[in-house]
N, C-alpha and C positions, 0 to 999 in steps of 0.2 A: 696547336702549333701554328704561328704566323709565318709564312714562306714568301716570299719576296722572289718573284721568277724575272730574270735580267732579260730580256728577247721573248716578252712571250709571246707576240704575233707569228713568230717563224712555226714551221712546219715539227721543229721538236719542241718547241716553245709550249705551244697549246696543247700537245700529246701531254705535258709534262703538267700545265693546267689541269687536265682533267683528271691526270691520277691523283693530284693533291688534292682536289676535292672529291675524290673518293675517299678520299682518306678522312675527309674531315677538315684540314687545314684551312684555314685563313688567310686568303689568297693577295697579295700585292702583284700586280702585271705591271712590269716593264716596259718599253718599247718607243720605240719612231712614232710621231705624231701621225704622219701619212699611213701609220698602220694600224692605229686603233683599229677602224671596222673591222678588221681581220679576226677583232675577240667579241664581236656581236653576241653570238654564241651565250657566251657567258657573259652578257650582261646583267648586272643585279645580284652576282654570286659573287664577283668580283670585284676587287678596288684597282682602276687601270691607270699611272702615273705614264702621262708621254711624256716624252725628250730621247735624246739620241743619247744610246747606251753606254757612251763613255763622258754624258755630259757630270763629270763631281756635283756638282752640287742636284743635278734632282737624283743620281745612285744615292748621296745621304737621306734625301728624304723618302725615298722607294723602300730601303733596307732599315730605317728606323723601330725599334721595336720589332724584329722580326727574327726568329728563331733560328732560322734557318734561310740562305740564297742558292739559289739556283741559276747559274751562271753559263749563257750560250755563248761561249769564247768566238767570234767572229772577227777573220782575219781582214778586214772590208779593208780597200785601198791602201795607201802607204803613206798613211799619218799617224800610225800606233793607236787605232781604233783597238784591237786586245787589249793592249800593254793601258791602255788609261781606263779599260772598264775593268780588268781583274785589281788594276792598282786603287779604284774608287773603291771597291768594294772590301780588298783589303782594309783599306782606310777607316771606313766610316759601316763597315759592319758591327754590330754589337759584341762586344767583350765574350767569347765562349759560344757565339752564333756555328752553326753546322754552315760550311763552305763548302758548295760542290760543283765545280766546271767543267763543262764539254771542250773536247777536242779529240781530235784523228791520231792514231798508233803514230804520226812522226814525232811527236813527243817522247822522251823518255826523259824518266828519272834518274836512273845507276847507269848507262849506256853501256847495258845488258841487252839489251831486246836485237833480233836477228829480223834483220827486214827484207823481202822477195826483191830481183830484180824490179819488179812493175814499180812497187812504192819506193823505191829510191830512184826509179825513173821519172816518178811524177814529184816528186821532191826538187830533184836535181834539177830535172828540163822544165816542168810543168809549171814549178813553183818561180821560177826567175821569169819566166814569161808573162805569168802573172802581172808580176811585180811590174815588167816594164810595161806594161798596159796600163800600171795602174790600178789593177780589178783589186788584186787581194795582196796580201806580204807574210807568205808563211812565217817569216823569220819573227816578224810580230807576234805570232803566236805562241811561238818558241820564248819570247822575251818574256811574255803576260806568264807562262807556266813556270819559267823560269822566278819571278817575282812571286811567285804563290809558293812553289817549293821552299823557297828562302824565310819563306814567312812564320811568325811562328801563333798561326791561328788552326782552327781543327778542320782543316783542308781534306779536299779529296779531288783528284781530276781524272775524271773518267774519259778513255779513251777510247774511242769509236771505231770500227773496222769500216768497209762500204758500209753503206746505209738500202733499205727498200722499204717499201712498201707491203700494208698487209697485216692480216690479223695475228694475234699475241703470238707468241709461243713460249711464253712465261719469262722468269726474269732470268736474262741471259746470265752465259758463264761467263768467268773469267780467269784473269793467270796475269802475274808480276809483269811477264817479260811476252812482248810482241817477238811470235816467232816459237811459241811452244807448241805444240801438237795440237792441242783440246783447238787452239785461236786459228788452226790450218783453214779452212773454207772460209775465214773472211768475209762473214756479211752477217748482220743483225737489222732486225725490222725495226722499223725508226721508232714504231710505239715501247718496241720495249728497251730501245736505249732510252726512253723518257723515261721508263719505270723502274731502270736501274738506277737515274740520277735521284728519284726520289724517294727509294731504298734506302737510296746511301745517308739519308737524314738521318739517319735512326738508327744506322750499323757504326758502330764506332770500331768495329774491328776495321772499317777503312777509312777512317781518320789518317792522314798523313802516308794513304798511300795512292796511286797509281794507277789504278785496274784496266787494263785493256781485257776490252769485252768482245762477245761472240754467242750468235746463235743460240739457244739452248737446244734446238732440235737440229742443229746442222750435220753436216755426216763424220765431222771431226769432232764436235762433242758428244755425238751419239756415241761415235768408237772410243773414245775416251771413258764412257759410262759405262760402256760394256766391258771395257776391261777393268772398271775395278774388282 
């Protein structure tokens, strides 16, 4: 399989490198010019296209021939940096390619999901502040998910709880709707949200859906587990 990783100098980026070449895959790296060194690492394992992630035309030639992309949704500043990298990649992805994009539980598909105080305080407050600084624009994010839902490629956008640091603890759980039981403790190690995004290549049972992830050892999916 040829995988096309969109951000892979980020910190989930290259967790997400290195499981595809565990796997085997044929690796295309993505990324900002000023970040190449960041995939030294893997130099010689990998093929590394720079330009900046929502640039159209080098996403056509990053994702050319390629099986499957692997897509770091990044809400950077407030010029629709999301919105034009999941819209390249819609675009100019191969006909029947596996589509799979990160982003955080403020996403939702069915607006089903039950959200805690905290995350619609950082939504609410956190995210408009953002925005007038400049730094990030949740609601871009919201637009880019939104254009991939609509779409009618073999999509999947996995969504992220906190994030940490730390060794595996296998490949997280997950549930439809932010706000069920199993997703209660809220944090997954960032290795192994990379290694649910590269699951998802190959599980077609989540094609066209949504999974908000969590933990596999957390103390809500442990009590989850123990009560089946």
């Amino acid at each position: 399989m040829r995988v096309c990783i969109v951000g892979a100098s980020g910190k989930l980026g290259q967790y997400m490198v290195q499981h595809a070449l565990d796997r085997g895959y044929e690796v295309v790296g993505m990324c900002r010019e000023q970040s190449v060194g960041k995939l030294d690492a893997f130099k010689g394992r990998i093929t590394v296209i720079p330009g900046a992630t929502n640039d159209r035309e080098v996403i056509e030639r990053a994702v050319a021939g390629c099986d499957g992309v692997l897509v770091v949704l990044v809400p950077r500043g407030v010029h629709g940096y999301s919105t034009g990298t999941a819209q390249a990649v819609l675009d100019y992805a191969p006909a029947g390619a596996r589509l799979v994009f990160s982003c955080g539980w403020h996403i939702t598909l069915d607006g089903k999901d039950v959200y805690s105080w905290k995350l619609k305080a950082l939504v609410n407050i956190a995210g408009p502040l953002a925005k007038l600084a400049r730094f990030a624009d949740l609601d871009d994010q919201v637009e880019a998910c939104r254009r991939v839902f609509a779409s009618d490629t073999r999509w999947t956008v996995v969504r992220g709880s906190d994030l940490k640091e730390g060794e595996s603890q296998g490949l997280p759980v997950w549930s439809r709707h932010v706000g069920d039981p199993i997703l209660e403790s809220n944090i997954t190690r960032r290795v192994d949200f990379a290694l649910f995004m590269v699951e998802a290549l190959e599980n077609d049972e989540l094609v066209r859906e949504a999974p908000a992830i969590g933990g596999r050892r957390t103390p809500s999916a442990l009590m989850h587990a123990a009560s089946e």
